[in-house]
C-alpha positions as CSV (number, residue, x, y, z in Angstrom):
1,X,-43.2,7.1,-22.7
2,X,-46.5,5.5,-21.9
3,X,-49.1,7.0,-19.9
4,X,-48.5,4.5,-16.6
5,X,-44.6,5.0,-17.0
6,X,-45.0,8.8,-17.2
7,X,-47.3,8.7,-13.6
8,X,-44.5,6.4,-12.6
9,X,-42.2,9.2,-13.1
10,X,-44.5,11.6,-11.3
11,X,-44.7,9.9,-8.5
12,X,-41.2,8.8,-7.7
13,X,-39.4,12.0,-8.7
14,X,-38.9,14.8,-6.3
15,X,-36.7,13.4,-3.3
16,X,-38.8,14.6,-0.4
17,X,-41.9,13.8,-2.7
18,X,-41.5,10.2,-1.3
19,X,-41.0,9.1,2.2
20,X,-41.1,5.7,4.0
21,X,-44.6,4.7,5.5
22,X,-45.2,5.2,8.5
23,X,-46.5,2.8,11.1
24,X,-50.2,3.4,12.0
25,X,-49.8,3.5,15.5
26,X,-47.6,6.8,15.4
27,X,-49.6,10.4,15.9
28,X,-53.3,10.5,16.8
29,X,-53.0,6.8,18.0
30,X,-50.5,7.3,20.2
31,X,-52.0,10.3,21.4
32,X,-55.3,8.3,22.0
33,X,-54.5,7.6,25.3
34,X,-55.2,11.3,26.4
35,X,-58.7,11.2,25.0
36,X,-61.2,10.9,28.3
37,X,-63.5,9.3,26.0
38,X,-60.8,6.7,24.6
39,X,-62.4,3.6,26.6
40,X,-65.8,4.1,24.8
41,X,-66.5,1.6,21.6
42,X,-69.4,1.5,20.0
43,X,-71.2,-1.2,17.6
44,X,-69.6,-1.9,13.7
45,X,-72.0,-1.8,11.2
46,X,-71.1,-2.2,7.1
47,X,-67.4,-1.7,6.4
48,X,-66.6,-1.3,10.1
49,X,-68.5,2.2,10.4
50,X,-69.7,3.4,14.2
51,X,-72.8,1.9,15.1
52,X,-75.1,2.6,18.0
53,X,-76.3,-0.8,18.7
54,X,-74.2,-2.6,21.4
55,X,-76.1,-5.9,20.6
56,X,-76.6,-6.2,24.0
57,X,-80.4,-4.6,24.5
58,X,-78.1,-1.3,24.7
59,X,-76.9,1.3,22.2
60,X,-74.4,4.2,22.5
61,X,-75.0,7.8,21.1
62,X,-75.0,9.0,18.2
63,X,-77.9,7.0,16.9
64,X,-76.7,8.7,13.2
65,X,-73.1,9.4,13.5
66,X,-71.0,12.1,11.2
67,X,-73.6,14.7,9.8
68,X,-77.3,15.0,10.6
69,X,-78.1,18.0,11.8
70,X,-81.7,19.6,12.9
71,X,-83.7,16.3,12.8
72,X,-87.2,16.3,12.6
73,X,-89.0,13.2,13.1
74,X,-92.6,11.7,12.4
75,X,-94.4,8.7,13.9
76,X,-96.9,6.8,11.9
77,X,-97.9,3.6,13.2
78,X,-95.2,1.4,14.5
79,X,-92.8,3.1,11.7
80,X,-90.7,6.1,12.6
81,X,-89.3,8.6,10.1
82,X,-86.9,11.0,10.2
83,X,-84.8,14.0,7.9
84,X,-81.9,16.7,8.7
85,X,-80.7,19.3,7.4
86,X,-79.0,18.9,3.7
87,X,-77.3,22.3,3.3
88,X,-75.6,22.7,0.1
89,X,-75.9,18.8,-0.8
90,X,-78.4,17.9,-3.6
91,X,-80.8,15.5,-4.2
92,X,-81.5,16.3,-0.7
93,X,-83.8,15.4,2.3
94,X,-83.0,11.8,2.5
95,X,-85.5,10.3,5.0
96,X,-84.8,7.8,6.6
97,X,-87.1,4.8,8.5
98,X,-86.1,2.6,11.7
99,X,-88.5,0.5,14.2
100,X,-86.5,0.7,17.3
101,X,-85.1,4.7,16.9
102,X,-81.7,3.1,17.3
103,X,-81.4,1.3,13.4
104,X,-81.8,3.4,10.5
105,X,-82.4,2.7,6.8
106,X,-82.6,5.2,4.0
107,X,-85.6,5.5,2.1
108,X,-85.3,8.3,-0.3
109,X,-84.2,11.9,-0.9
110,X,-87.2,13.7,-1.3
111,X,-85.7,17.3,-2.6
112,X,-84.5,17.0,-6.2
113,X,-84.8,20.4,-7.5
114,X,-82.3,22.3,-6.0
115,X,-83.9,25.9,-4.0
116,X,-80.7,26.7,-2.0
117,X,-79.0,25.9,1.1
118,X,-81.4,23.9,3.0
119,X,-81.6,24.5,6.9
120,X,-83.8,22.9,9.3
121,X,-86.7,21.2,7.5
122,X,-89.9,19.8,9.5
123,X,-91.3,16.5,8.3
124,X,-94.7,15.5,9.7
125,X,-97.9,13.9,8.2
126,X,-101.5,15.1,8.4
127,X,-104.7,13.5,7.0
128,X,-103.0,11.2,5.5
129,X,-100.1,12.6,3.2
130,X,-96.5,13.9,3.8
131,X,-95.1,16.9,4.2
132,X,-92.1,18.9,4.7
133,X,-91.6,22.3,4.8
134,X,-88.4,23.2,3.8
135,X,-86.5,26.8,5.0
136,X,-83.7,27.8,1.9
137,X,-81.3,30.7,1.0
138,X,-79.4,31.4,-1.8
139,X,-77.8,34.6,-1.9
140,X,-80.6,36.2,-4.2
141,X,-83.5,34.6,-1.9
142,X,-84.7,33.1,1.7
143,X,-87.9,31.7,2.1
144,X,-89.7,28.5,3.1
145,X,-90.8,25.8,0.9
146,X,-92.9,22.6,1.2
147,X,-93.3,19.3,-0.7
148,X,-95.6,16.8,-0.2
149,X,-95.9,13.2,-1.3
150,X,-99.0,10.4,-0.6
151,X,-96.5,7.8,0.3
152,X,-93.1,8.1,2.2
153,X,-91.3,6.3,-0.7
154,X,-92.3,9.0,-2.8
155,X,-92.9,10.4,-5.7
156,X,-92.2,14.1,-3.7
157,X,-93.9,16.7,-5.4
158,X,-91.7,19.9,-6.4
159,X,-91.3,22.4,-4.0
160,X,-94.0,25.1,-3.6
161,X,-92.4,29.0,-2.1
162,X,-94.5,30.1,0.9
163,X,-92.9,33.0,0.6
164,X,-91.7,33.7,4.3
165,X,-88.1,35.6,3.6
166,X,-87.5,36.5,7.2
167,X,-88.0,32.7,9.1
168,X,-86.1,30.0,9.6
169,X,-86.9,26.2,11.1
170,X,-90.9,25.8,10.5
171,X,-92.9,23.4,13.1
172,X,-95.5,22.2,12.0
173,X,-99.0,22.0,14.5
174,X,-102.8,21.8,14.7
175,X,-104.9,22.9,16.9
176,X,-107.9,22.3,18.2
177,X,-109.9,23.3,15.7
178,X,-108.4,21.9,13.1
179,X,-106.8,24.4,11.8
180,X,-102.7,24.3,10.4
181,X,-100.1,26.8,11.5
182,X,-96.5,26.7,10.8
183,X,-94.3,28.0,14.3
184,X,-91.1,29.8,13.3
185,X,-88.2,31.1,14.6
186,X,-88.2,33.8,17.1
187,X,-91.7,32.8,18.9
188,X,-93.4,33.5,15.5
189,X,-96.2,31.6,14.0
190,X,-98.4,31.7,10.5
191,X,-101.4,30.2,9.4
192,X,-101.8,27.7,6.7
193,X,-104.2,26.7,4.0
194,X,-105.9,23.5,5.2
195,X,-104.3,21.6,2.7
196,X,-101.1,23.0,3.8
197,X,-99.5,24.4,0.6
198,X,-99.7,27.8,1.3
199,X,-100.1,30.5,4.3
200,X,-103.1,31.6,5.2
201,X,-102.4,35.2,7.0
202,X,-99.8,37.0,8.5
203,X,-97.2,36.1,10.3
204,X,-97.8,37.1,14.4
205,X,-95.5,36.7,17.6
206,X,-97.1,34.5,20.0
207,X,-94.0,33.4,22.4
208,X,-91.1,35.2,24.1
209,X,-88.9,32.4,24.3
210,X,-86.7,32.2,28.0
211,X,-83.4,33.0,28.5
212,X,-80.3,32.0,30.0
213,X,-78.8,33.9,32.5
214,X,-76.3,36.8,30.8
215,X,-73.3,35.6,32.1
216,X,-73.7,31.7,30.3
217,X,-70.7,31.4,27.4
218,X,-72.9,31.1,24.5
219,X,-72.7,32.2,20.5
220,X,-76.5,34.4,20.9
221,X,-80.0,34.0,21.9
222,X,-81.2,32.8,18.6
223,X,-84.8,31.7,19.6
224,X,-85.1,28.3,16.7
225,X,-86.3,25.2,16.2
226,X,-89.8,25.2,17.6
227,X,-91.5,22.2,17.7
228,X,-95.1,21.4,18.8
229,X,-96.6,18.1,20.4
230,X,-99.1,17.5,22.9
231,X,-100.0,15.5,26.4
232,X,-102.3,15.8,28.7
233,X,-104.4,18.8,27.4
234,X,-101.3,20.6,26.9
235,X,-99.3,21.8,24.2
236,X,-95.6,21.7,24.6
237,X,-93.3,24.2,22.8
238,X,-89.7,22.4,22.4
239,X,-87.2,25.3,21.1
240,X,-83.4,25.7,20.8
241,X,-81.5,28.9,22.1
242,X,-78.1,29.9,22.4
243,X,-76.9,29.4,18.9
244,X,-76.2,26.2,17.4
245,X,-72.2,26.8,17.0
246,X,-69.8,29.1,18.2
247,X,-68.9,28.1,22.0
248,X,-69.4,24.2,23.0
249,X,-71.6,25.3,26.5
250,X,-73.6,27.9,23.6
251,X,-76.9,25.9,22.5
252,X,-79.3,24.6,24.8
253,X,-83.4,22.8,24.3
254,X,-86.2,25.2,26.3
255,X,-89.8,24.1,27.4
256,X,-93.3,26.0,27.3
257,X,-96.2,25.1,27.5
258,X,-100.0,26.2,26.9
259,X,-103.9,25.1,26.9
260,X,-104.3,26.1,23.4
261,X,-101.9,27.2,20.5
262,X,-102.7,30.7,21.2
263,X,-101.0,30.9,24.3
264,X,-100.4,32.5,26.7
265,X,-97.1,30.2,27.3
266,X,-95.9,29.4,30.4
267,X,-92.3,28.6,30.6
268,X,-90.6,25.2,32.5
269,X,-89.0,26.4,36.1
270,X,-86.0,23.8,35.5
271,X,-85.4,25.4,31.3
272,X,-83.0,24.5,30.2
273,X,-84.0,20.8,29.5
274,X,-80.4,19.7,28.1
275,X,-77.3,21.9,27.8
276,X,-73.4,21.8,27.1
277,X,-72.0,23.4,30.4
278,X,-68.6,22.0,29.5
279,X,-66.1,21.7,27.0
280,X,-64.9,18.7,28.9
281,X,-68.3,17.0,28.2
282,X,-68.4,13.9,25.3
283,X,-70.8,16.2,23.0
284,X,-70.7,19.6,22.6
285,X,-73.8,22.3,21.5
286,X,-76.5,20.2,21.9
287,X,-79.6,21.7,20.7
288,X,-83.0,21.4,18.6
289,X,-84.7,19.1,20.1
290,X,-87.7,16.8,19.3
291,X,-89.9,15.2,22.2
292,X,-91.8,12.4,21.1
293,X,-93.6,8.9,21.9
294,X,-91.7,5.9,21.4
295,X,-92.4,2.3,21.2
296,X,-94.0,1.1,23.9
297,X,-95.8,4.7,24.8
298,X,-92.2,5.5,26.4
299,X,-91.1,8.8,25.7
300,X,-87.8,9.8,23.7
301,X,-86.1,12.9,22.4
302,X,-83.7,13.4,19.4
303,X,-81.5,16.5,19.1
304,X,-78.0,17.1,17.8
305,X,-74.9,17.6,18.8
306,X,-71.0,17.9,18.0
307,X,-68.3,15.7,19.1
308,X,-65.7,16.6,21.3
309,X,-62.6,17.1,19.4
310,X,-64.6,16.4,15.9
311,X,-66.6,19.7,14.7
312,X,-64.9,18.0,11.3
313,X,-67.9,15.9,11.8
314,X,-70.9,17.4,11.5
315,X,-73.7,18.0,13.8
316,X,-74.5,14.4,14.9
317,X,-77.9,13.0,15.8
318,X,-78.6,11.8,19.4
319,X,-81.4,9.8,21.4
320,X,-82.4,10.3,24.7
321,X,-85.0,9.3,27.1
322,X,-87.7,11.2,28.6
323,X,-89.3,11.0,32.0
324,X,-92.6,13.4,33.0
325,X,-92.4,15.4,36.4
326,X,-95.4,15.0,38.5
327,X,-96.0,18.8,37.5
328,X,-95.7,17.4,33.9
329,X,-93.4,18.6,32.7
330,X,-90.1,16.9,30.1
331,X,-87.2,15.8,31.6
332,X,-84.3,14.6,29.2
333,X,-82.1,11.6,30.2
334,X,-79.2,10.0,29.3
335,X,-77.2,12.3,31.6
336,X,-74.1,13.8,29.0
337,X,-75.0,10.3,26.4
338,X,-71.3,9.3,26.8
339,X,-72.6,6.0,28.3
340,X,-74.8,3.2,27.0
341,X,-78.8,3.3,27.4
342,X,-81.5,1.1,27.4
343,X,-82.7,0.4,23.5
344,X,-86.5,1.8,23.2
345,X,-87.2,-1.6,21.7
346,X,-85.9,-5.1,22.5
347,X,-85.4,-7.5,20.0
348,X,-82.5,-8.7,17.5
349,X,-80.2,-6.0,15.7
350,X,-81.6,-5.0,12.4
351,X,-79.7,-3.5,9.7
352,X,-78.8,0.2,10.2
353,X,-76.8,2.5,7.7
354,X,-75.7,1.5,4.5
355,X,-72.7,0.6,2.6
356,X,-70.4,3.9,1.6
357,X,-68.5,1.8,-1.1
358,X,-69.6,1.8,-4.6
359,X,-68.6,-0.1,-7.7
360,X,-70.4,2.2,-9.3
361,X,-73.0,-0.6,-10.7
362,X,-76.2,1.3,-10.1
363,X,-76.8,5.4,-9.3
364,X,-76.1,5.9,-5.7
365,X,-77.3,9.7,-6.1
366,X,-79.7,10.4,-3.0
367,X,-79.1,8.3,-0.2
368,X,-75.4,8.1,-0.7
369,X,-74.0,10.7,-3.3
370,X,-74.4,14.0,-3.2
371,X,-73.4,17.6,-5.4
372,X,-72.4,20.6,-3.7
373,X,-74.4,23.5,-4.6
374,X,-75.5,22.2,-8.2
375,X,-77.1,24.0,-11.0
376,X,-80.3,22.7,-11.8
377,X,-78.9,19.9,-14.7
378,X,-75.8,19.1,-12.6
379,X,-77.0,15.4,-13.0
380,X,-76.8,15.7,-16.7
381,X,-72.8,15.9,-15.9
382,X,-72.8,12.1,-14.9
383,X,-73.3,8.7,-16.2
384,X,-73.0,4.9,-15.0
385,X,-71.5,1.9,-17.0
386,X,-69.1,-1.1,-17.0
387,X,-68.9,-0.8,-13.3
388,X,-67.5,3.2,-13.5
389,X,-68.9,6.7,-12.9
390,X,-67.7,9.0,-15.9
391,X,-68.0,12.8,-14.8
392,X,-67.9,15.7,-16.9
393,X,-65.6,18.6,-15.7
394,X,-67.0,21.9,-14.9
395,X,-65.2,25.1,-13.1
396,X,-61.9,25.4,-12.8
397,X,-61.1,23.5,-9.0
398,X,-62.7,21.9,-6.5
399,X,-64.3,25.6,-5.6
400,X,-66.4,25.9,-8.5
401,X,-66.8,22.4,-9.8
402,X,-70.0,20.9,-7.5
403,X,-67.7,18.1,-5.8
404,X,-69.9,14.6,-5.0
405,X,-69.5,13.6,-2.0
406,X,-71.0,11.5,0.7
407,X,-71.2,11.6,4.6
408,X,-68.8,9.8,6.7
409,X,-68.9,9.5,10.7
410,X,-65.9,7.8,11.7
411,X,-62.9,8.9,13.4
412,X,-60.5,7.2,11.8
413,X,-61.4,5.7,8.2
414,X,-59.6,5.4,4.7
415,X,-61.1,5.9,1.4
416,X,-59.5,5.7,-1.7
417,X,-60.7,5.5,-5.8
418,X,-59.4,5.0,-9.8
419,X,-59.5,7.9,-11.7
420,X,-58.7,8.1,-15.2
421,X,-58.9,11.2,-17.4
422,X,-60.5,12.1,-20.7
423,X,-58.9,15.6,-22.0
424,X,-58.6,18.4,-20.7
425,X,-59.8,17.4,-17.1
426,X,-58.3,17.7,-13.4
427,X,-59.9,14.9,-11.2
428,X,-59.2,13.4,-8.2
429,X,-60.4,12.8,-4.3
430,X,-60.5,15.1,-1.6
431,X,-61.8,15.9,1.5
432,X,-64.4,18.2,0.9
433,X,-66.0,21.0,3.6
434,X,-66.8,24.2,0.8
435,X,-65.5,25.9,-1.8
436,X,-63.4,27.7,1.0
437,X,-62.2,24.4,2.8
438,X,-60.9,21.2,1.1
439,X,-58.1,19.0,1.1
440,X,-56.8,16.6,-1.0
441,X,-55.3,15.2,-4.2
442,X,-55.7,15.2,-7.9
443,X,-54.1,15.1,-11.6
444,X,-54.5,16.6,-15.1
445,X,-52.3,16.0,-18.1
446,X,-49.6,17.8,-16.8
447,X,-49.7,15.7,-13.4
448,X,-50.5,15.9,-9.9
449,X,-52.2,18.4,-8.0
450,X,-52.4,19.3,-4.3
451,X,-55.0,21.0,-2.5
452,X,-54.5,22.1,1.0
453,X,-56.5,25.4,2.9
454,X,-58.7,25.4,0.3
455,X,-55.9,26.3,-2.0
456,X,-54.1,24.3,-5.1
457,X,-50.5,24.1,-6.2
458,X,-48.8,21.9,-8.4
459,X,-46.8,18.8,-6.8
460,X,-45.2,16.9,-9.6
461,X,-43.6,17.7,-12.9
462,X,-44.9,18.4,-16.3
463,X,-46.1,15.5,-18.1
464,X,-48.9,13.5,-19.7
465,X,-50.7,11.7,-16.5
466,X,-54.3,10.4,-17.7
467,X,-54.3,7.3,-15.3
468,X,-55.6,5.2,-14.1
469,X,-54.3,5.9,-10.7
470,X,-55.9,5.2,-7.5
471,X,-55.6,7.7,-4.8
472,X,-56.3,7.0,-1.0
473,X,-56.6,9.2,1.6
474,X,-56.8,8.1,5.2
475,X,-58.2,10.5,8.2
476,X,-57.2,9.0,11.7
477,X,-58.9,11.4,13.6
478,X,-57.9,14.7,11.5
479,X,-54.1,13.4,10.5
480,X,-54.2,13.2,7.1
481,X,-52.0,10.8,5.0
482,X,-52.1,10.2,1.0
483,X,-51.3,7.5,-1.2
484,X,-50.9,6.9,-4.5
485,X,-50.8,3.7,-6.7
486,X,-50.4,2.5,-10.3
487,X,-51.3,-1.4,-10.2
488,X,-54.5,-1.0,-8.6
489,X,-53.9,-0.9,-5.2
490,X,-51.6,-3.9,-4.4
491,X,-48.7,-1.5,-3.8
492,X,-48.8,2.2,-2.7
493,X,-46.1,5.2,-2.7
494,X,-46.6,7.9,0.5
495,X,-47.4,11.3,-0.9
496,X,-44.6,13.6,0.3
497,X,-47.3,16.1,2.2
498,X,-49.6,15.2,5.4
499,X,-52.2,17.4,6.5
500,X,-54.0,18.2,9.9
501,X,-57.5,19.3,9.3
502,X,-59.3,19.7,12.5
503,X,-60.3,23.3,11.7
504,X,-61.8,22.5,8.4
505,X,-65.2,23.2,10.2
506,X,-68.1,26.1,10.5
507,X,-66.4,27.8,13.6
508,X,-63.5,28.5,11.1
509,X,-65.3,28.7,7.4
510,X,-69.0,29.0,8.2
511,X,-71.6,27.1,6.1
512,X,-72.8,24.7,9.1
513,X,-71.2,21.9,7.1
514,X,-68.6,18.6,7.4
515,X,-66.0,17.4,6.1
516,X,-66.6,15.1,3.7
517,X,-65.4,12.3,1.1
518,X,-65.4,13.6,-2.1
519,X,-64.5,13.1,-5.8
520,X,-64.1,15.9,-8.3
521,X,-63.7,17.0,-11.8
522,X,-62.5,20.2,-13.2
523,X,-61.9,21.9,-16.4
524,X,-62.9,20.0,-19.9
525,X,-63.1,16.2,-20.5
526,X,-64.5,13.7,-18.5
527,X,-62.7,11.4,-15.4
528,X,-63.7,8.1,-14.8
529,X,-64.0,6.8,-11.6
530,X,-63.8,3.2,-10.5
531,X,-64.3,1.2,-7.4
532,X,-64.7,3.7,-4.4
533,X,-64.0,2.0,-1.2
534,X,-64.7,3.5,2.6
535,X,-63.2,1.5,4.9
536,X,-63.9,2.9,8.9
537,X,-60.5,2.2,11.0
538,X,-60.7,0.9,14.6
């Protein structure tokens, strides 16, 4: 028996293996009715994925839908720049550029070598050059890095330790004389070196952030996120409390404000600026904020926030306006952002996003691809040609194996790929949160493989199945379906088990990540993948 009639076999034996399709319409569709926020639609940008831009002078929230948490944005000139978090994903801190704060366009990913899970970085520029400081953990360390780069595009140096083990979410600042400080979490600050690659004292506690009354639902105090900027001869002290998961009314944005970096700080009367007060609302934790100046010296804010119904998503970046009270102090608009605003910036629709198919014709690795908690030579484990990606296995499942995968922000969307196999290999597509979380399918030589909790079991019968097969997976809003076919894609067989993921998310496995696309090899050999398609449902 051949290798295609054997993965026939595979995938019409088993009875209750195979069941009739069923119509789209049925489960989360049908249920859709029941969603407050049903009526809302939002722009279509490449392959049908959500987009901000109404096309209409107005754009609907998120400006950067599915996972970009913590963003940190810089100003220079009429260009904007902004970064998020990257966790676990390597190359990382992908920066991104728009115009209008509403259309976005990767640049680069400026963190190659791989220092850990990366949490809320700070991007800013001073005397002319770049630089982001960088918080990371790994089990064995935690500190804060920086690299630093004379253009945006790059090249990014390598990251320099600033050896700061007990901080988290660095803001960067100068004050009036000149000199560079890094603000922390907690109401902690340091100095720094005037070029800015190293500290340049102790760390000291200059602010005792406000808090919320004791009887708010929230997930803990968690002073973070400070960020500096100034107006009017003061200097205003944007931080996040409450915790950034845990309970949807938990995080919240805080104001101070000072003559001089030194302090003393005198908190906003109206704190909190923005906050969650209830699960009902369209986004839920919203927290970490940045207040900047926009185009037109109009003033804007960016902060994150999850979806109601999707933590599967991610943290998702938001815009808002600001106003200034005659006292001068912030005030965030955009009331709970489930309603279209005013763009910053008139003028036609730009691009915004980028493709999330790949043929596989050039490396992707950066803006689009990512590993999951690589070793420093993961890259060695991959190559490009004749319109494929070949991956060499490593680990022994999708756990240990450094999964790519890529961001997705839809709702509803349907991926699918070819994989082939090369030896002793176990390849295939999932969707990916950790090593604790994934879902999915796959095959080795001895044929297909399920994974479900995080967990694997065998779901055909022994054989020889090397491919190619193509796999697709579709996600209408956490209903998960998978498909299977073996004449590339013209017909498809129902896999005989469908999947609801909607707690594959940090309240239930930690980590602060998303669930994610994925593709994965395991074991010894190489699989080759072919034509990935993303295709976002409406």
């Amino acid at each position: 028996m051949n290798r295609r009639d054997t993965l026939k076999g595979l995938l019409t034996t088993g009875g209750a293996m195979m069941i009739a399709p069923r119509a789209a319409t049925q489960g989360p569709a049908a249920s859709a009715s029941l969603d407050p926020y049903a009526d809302m639609h939002w722009g279509k940008g490449f392959e049908g994925q959500r987009r901000a831009d109404l096309g209409d002078g107005t754009f609907l929230n998120p400006v950067f839908a599915g996972d970009h948490p913590d963003p940190s944005i810089v100003r220079d000139g009429d260009d904007y720049y902004i970064t998020f978090s990257t966790f676990d994903a390597y190359p990382g801190i992908v920066i991104w550029h728009s115009r209008d704060l509403v259309n976005w366009r990767p640049v680069t990913a400026a963190l190659t070598t791989p220092i850990g899970s990366v949490w809320a970085p700070e991007l800013t520029k001073h005397d002319g050059r770049f630089y982001c400081y960088i918080p990371a953990r790994t089990p064995e360390r935690r500190s804060i890095y920086v690299i630093h780069a004379d253009r945006i595009e790059g090249p990014w140096s390598a990251p320099i330790d600033l050896d700061l083990p007990d901080h988290i979410d660095p803001g960067h600042a100068v004050g009036a004389d000149g000199r560079r400080w890094l603000f922390l979490s907690g109401g902690d600050r340091v100095p720094l070196t005037p070029d800015g690659l190293a500290t340049a004292g102790p760390v000291e506690h200059v602010y005792d952030p406000w808090h919320y009354p004791e009887d708010w639902v929230v997930e803990s105090f968690s002073p973070e996120g400070p960020k500096i900027m100034q107006r009017g001869g003061y200097y205003y002290l944007i931080t996040a409390v409450g915790g950034t998961a845990g309970p949807p009314t938990g995080h919240m944005v805080i104001a101070a404000r000072s003559r001089s970096l030194d302090g003393p700080w005198e908190n906003d009367p109206a704190n909190p600026l923005v906050r969650t007060v209830s699960a009902a609302e369209k986004w839920w934790s919203r927290g970490h904020a940045t207040v900047f100046e926009g185009p037109g010296g109009k003033w804007w804010t960016v902060y994150h926030g999850y979806e109601n119904g999707y933590w599967t998503l991610g943290r998702q970046t938001l815009l808002a306006p600001v106003t200034w009270s005659d006292d001068g102090w912030p005030r965030f608009g955009g009331g709970d952002l489930s309603h279209p605003i005013a763009k910053p910036l008139a003028g036609p629709q730009t691009p915004h996003g980028m493709p999330l198919s790949d043929d596989f014709s050039q490396d992707r690795f950066g803006p689009l691809w990512a590993f999951y908690d690589p070793a420093p030579d993961e890259k060695r484990r991959v190559t490009f040609g004749d319109r494929a990606m070949r991956l060499a296995g490593k680990g022994a499942s999708p756990a240990d194996c450094s999964p790519v995968s890529l961001i997705a922000g839809d709702q509803r969307y349907r991926i699918s790929v070819e994989v082939a196999l090369d030896g002793a290999v176990e390849a295939g597509l999932l969707l990916f949160y950790s090593r604790r979380l994934y879902a999915g399918l796959g095959m080795d030589r001895d044929g297909l493989v399920m994974s479900r909790y995080g967990r694997q079991r065998r779901a055909g019968p022994s054989g020889t199945a090397t491919g190619p097969m193509r796999i697709r997976i579709t996600n209408d809003r956490n209903i998960v379906t998978i498909e299977t076919s073996l004449d590339g894609g013209r017909s498809w067989r129902r896999f005989g088990v469908q999947m609801e993921v909607s707690g594959y998310h940090h309240n239930v496995a930690g980590d602060f990540l998303s669930l994610r696309p994925a593709l994965y090899a395991a074991g010894k050999g190489i699989a080759t993948f072919r034509d990935f398609r993303y295709e976002a449902l409406s």
